[in-house]
N, C-alpha and C positions, 0 to 999 in steps of 0.2 A: 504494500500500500504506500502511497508517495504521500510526502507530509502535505497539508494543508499549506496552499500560498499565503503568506503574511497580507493581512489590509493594511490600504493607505496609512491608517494612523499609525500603526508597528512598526512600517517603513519609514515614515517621520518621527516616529519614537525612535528607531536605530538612528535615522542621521542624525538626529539631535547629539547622541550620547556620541558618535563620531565625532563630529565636530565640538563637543567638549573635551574628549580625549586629545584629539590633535592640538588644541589650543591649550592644554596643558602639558604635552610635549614639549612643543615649539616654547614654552616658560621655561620651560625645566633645562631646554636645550640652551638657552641664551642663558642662562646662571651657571651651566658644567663647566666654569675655569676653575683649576686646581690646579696645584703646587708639588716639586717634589725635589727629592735629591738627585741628581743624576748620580749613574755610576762613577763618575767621573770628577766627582762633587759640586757641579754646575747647578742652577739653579732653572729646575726646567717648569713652563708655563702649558697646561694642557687646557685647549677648547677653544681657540685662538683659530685657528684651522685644522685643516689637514695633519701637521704634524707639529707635534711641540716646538715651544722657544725656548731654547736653553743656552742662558750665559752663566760666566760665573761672578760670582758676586760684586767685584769689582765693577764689571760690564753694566751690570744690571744697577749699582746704584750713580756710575756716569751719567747712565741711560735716564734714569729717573730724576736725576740733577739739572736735565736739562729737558723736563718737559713741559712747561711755559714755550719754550723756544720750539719745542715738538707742534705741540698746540697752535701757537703762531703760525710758524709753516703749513702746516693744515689750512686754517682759516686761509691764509693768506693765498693760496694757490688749490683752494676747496672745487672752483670753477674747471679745475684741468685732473682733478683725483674722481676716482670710480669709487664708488660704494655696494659693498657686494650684501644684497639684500640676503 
């Protein structure tokens, strides 16, 4: 015996609960940056992209010394940078 086809409302109850789920994904997904030691004892940055950023400490508080001036350049040349949705 084949099951019963779902009614409109079921199938608008499923997408509803889809579309809560993906949008709580897509939350969860833009907050997964985490931190760690590298093997190598660098300081590596996970959820940035594709693959980790890892510098070692030095680098990474250079890096951070100078981001007003990070920032700056961003603003300042926002018209000619892509932004990857």
């Amino acid at each position: 015996m084949l099951p019963a086809m779902p009614t409109e409302s079921e199938m608008q109850a499923e997408l509803e609960r889809l579309k809560a789920e993906n949008a709580a994904l897509k939350a969860r997904g833009s907050k997964g940056v985490s931190m760690k030691v590298s093997e190598k004892g660098g300081v590596s940055v996970y959820g940035l992209g594709r693959f980790p950023v890892t510098l070692y400490q030095e680098q990474w508080t250079k890096l951070l010394d100078l981001a007003e001036d990070i920032r700056a350049f961003i603003k300042e040349n926002e018209p000619r940078l892509k932004k990857k949705e």
